[in-house]
PALUM-934072 format. One record per residue (C-alpha): residue in one letter; residue number from 1; x, y, z. Coordinates in Angstrom, 1 decimal, m for minus. Layout:
BEGIN
<rest = a nr = NUM u = X v = Y w = Z>
...
END
This chain:
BEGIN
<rest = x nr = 1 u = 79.9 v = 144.4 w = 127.0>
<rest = x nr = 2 u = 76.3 v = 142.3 w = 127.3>
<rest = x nr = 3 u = 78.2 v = 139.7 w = 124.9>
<rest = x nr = 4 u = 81.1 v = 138.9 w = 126.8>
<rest = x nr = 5 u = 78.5 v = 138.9 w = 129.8>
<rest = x nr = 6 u = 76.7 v = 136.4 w = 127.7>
<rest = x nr = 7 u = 79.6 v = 134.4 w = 127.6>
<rest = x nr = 8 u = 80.9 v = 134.9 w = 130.6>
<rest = x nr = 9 u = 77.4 v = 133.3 w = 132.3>
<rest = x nr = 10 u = 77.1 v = 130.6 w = 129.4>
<rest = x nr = 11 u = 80.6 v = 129.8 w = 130.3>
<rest = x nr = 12 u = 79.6 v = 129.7 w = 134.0>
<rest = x nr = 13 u = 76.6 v = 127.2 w = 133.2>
<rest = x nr = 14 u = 78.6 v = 124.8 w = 130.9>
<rest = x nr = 15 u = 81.4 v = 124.4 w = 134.7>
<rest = x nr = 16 u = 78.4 v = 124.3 w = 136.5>
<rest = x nr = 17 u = 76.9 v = 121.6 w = 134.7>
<rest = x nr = 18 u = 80.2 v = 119.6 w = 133.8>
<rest = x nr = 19 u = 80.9 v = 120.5 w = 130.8>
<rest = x nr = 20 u = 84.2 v = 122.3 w = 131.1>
<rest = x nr = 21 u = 85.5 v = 123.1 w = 127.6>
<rest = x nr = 22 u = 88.7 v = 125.0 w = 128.1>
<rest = x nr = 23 u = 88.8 v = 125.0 w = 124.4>
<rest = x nr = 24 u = 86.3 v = 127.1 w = 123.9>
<rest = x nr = 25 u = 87.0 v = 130.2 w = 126.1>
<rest = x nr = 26 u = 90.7 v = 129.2 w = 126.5>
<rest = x nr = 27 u = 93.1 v = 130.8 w = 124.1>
<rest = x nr = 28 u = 95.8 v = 128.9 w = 124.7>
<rest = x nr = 29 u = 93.8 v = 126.0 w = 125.2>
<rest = x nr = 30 u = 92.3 v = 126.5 w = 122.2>
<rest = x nr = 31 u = 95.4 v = 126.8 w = 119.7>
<rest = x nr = 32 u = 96.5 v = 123.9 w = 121.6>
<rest = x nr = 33 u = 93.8 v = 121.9 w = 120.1>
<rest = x nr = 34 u = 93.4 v = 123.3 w = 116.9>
<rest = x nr = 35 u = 97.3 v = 122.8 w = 116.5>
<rest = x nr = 36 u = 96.6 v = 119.2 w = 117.8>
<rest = x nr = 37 u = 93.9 v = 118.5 w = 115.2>
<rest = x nr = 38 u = 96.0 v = 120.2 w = 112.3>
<rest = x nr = 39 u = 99.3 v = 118.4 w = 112.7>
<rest = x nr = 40 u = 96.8 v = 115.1 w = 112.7>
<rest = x nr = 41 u = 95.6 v = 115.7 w = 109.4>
<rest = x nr = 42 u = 99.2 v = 116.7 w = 108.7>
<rest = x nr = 43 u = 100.9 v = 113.6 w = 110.0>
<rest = x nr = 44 u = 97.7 v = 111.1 w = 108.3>
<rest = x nr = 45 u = 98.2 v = 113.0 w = 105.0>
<rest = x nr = 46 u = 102.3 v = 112.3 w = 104.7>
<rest = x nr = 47 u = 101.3 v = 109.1 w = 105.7>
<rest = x nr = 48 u = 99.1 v = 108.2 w = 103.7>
<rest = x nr = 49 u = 101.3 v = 109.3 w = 100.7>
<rest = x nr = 50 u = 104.3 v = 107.0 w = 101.9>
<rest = x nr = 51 u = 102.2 v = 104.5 w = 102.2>
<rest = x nr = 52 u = 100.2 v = 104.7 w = 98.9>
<rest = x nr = 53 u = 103.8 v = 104.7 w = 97.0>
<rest = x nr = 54 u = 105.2 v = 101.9 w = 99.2>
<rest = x nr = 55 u = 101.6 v = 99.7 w = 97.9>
<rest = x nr = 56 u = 102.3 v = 100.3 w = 94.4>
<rest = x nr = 57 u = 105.6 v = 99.5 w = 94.4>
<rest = x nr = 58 u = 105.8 v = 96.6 w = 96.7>
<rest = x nr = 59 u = 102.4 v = 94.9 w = 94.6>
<rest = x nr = 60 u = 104.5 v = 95.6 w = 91.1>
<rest = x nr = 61 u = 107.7 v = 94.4 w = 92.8>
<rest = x nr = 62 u = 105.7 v = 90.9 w = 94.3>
<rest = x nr = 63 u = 104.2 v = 89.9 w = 91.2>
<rest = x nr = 64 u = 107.1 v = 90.5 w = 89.3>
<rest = x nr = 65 u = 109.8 v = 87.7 w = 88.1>
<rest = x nr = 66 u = 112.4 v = 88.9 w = 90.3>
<rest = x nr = 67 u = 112.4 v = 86.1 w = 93.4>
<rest = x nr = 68 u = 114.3 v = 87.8 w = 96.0>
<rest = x nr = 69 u = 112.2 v = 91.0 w = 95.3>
<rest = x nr = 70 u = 109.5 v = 88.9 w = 95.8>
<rest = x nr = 71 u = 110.7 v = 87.4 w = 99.1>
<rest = x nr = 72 u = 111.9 v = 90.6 w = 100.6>
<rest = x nr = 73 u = 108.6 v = 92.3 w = 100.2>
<rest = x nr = 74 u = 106.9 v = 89.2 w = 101.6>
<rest = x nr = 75 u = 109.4 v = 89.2 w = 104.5>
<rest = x nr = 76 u = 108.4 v = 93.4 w = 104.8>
<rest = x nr = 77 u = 104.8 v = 92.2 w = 104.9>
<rest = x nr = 78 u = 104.8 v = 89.9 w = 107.2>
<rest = x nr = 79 u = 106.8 v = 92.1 w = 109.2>
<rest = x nr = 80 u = 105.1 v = 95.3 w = 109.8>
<rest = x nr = 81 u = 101.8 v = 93.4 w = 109.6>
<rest = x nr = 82 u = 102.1 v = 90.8 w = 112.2>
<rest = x nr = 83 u = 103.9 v = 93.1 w = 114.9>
<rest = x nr = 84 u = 102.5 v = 96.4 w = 117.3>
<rest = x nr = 85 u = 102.3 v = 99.3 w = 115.8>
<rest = x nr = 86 u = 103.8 v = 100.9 w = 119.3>
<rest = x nr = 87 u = 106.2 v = 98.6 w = 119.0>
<rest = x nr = 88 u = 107.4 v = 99.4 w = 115.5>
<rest = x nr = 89 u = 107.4 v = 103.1 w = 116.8>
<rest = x nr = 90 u = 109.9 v = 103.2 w = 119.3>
<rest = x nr = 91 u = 111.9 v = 100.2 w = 117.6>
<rest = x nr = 92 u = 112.7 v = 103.0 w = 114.7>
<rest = x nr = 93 u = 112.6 v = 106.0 w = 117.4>
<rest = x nr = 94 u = 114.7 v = 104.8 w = 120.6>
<rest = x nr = 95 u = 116.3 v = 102.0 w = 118.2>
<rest = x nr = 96 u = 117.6 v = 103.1 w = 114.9>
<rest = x nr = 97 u = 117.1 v = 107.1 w = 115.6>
<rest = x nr = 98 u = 119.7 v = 106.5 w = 118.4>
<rest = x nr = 99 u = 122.1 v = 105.0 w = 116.1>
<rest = x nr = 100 u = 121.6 v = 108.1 w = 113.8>
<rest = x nr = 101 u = 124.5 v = 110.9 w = 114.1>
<rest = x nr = 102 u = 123.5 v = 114.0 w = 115.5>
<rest = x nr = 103 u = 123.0 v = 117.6 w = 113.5>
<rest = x nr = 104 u = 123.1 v = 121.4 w = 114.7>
<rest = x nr = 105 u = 120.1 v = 123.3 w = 113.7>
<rest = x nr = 106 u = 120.2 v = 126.8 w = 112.6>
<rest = x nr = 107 u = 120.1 v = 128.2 w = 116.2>
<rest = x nr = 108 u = 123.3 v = 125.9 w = 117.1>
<rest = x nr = 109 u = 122.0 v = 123.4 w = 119.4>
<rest = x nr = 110 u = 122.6 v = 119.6 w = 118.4>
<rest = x nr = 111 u = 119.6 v = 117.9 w = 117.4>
<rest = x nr = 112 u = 118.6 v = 114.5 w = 116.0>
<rest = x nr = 113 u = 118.7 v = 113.9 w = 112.4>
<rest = x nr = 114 u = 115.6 v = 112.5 w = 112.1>
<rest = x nr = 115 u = 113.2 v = 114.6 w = 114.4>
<rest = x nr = 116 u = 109.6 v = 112.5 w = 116.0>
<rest = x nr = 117 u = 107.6 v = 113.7 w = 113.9>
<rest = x nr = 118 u = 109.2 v = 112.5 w = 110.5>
<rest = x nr = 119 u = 109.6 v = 109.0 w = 112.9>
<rest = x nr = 120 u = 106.1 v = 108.7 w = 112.8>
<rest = x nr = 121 u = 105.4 v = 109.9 w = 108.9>
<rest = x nr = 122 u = 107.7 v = 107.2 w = 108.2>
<rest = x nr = 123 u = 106.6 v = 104.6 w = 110.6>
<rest = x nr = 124 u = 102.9 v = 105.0 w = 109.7>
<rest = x nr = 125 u = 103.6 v = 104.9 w = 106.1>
<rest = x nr = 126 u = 105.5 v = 101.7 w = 106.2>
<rest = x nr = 127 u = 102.9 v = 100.3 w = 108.7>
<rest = x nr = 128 u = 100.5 v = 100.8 w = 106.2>
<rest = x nr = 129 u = 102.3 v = 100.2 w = 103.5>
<rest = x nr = 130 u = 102.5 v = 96.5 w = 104.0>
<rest = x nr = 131 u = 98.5 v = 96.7 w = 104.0>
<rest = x nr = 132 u = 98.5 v = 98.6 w = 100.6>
<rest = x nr = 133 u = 100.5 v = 95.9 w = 99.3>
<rest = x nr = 134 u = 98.0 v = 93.4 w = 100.1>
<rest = x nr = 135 u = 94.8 v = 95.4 w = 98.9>
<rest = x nr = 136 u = 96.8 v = 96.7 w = 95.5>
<rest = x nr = 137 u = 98.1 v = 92.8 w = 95.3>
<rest = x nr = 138 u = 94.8 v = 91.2 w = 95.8>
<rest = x nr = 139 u = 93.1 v = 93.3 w = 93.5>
<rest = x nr = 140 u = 95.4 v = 92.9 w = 91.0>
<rest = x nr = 141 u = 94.7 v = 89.1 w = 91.0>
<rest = x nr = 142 u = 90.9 v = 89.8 w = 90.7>
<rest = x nr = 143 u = 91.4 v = 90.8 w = 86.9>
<rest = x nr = 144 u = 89.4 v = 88.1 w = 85.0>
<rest = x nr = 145 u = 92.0 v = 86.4 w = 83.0>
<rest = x nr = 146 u = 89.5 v = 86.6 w = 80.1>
<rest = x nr = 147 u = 89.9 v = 90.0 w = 80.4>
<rest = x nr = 148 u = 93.4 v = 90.1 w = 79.8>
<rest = x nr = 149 u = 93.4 v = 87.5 w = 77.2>
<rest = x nr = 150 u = 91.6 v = 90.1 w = 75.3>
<rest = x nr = 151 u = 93.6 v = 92.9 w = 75.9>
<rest = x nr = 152 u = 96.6 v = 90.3 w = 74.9>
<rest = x nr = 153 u = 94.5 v = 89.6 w = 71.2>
<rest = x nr = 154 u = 94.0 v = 93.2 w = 70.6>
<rest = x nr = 155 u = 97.9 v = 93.7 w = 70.0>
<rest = x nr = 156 u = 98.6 v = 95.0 w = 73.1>
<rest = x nr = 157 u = 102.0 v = 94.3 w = 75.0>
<rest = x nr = 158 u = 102.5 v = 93.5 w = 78.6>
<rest = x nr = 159 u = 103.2 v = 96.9 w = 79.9>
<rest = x nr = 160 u = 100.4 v = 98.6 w = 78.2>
<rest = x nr = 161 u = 98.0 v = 95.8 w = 79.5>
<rest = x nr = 162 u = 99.1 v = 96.7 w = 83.1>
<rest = x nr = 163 u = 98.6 v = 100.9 w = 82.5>
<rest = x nr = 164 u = 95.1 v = 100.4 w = 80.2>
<rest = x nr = 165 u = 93.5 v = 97.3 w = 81.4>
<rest = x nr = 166 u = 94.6 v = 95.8 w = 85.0>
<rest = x nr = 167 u = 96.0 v = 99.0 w = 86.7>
<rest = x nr = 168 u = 92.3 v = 101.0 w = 86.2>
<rest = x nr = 169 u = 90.3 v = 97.3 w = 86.9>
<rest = x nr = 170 u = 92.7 v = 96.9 w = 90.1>
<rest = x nr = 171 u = 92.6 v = 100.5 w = 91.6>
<rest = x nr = 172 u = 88.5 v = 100.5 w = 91.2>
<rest = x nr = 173 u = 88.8 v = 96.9 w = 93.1>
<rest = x nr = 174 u = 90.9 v = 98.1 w = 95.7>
<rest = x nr = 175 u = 88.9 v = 101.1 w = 96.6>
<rest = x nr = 176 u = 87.0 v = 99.5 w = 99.2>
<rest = x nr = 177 u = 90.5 v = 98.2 w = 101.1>
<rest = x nr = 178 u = 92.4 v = 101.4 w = 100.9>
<rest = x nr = 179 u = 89.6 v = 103.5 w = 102.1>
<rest = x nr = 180 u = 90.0 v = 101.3 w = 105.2>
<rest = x nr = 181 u = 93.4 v = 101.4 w = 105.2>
<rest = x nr = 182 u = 93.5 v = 105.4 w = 105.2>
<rest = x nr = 183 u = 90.8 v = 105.4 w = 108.2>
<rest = x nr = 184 u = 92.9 v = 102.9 w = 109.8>
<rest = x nr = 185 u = 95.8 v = 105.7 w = 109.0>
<rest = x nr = 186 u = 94.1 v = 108.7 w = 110.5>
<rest = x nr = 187 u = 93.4 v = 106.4 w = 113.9>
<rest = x nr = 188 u = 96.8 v = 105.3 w = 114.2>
<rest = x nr = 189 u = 98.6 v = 109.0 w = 114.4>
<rest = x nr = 190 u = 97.7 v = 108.6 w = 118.3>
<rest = x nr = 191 u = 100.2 v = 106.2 w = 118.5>
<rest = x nr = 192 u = 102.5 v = 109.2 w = 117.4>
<rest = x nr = 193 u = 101.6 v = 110.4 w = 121.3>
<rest = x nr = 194 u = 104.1 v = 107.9 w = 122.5>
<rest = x nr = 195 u = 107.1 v = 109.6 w = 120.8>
<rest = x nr = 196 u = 106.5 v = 112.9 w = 121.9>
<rest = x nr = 197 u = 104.3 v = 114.7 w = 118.3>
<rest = x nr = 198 u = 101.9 v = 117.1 w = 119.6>
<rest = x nr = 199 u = 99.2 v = 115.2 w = 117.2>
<rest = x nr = 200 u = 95.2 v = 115.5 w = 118.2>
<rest = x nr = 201 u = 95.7 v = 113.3 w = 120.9>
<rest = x nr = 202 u = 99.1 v = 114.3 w = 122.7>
<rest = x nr = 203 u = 97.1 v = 118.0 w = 122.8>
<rest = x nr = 204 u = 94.0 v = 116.6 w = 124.5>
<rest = x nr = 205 u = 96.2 v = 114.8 w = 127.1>
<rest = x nr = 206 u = 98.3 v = 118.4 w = 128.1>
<rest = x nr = 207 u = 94.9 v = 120.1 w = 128.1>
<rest = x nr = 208 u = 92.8 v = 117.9 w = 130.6>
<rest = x nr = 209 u = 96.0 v = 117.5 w = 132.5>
<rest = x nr = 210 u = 96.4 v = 120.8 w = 133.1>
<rest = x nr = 211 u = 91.9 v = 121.6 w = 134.2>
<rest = x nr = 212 u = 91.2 v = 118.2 w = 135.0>
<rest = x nr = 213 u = 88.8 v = 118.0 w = 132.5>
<rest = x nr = 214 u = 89.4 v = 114.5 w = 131.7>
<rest = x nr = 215 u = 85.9 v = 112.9 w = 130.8>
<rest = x nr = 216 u = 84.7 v = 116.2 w = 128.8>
<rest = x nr = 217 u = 88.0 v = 116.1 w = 126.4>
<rest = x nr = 218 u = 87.8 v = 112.2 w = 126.0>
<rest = x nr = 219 u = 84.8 v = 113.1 w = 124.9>
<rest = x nr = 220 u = 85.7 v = 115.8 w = 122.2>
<rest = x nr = 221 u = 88.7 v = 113.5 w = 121.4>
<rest = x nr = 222 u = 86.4 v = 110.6 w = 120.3>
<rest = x nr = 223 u = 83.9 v = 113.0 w = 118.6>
<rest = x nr = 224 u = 86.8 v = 114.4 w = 116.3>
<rest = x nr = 225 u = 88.0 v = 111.7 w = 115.3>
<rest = x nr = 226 u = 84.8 v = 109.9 w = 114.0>
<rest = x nr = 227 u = 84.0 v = 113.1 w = 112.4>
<rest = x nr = 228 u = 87.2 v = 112.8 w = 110.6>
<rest = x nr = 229 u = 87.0 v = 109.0 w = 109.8>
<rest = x nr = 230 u = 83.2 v = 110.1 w = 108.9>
<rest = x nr = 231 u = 84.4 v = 112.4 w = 106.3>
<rest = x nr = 232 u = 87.0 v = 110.0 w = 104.9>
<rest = x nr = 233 u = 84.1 v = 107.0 w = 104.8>
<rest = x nr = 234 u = 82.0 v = 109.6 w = 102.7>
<rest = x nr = 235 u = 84.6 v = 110.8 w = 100.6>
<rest = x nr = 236 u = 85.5 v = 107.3 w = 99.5>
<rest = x nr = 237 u = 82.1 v = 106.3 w = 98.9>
<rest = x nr = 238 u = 81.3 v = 108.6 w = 96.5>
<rest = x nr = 239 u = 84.6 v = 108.5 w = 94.8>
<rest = x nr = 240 u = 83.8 v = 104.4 w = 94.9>
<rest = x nr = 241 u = 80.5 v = 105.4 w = 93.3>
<rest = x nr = 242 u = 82.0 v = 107.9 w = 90.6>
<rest = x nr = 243 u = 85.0 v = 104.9 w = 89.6>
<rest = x nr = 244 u = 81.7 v = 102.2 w = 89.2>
<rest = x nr = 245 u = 82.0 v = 100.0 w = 86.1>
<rest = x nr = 246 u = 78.4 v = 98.8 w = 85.3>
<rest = x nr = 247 u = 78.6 v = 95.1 w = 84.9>
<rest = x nr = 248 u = 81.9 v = 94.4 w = 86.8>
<rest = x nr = 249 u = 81.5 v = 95.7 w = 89.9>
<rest = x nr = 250 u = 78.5 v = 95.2 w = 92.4>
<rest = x nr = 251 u = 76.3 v = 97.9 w = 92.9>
END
């Protein structure tokens, strides 16, 4: 009883003084937001994957011998690089999804084949896909060539100079860029607020709309998500520092 008192005047205090956090004594409110913050982690992690597979691929595929692979992943670069992000979004939502036939779910109701949330796993991934390519790409190049021509006088053949020698030289290289990439990731699920996903963002918006709460939740909003681009920063720092070749990469 003298705890829920407790919190019933500390709850009192926080209104009083501007501070009120539905979130906090808010059930509803409360799964709202945590549901928000999962389904962000969620949506960056799928992304992330899509993308990371869409880098390696699309590097190997541009500095291959095969020209029109070579041009169509250019084209795919210079695409999803050089347009909106929101754009892209509801180009492959309202655009293609419409154009996609419809499916009846298990309770009977007709429903789109692809739902807004897979739009968004796969619009982020290939979003950041055509930034992966670069990064991989790029650090690919970096390889000293006397460091190939080494690995070319030890005996070994092309493919096993790419898996034992560039590949491990490249992905330490790249580090750097795809950490920045994957932070760039986990911002750009807000964008997934425009089709509808109930992401970190979409929740905030339905809480303060609902107590008028605006300036608190923008402020828990921005707090969460540097604590989550904080965490990634760290984690790819120390894995940075783990990967460290002395003598071939700076300290």
């Amino acid at each position: 009883m003298s705890m829920s008192l407790a919190g019933a005047e500390i709850q009192t205090w926080m209104i009083e003084h501007g501070l009120n956090l539905t979130i906090l004594w808010d059930p509803a409110d409360g799964k709202r937001f945590l549901f928000g913050l999962v389904l962000t982690l969620v949506l960056a992690l799928l992304s992330i994957i899509v993308s990371l597979l869409i880098g390696v691929a699309g590097a190997a595929l541009k500095g291959s011998e095969f020209a029109l692979g070579r041009r169509a992943v250019s084209g795919y670069v210079e695409l999803f690089r050089n347009t909106p992000l929101l754009a892209q979004m509801y180009f492959f939502f309202f655009g293609i999804g419409s154009l996609l036939p419809m499916i009846v779910n298990g309770e009977g109701d007709p429903v789109r084949m692809v739902g807004n949330f897979e739009w968004a796993v796969i619009v982020l991934g290939l979003h950041a896909g055509a930034f992966q390519i670069e990064a991989l790409r790029g650090s690919i190049d970096s390889v000293p060539a006397s460091t190939i021509e080494a690995a070319q006088a030890l005996g070994l053949n092309r493919l096993q100079i790419f898996r034992r020698v560039i590949w491990p030289l490249a992905l330490r290289n790249s580090l750097p860029a795809l950490g920045n990439s994957i932070a760039q990731t986990i911002k750009a699920t807000s964008v997934a607020f425009a089709i509808a996903v109930p992401e970190l963002t979409y929740a905030c918006n339905r809480i303060w709309s609902d107590n008028f709460n605006v300036p608190v939740m923008i402020q828990v909003l921005l707090v969460t998500y540097l604590l989550m681009i904080g965490a990634v920063s760290w984690i790819m720092k120390r894995i940075e520092q783990g990967l460290r070749l002395p003598g071939l990469q700076s300290p």
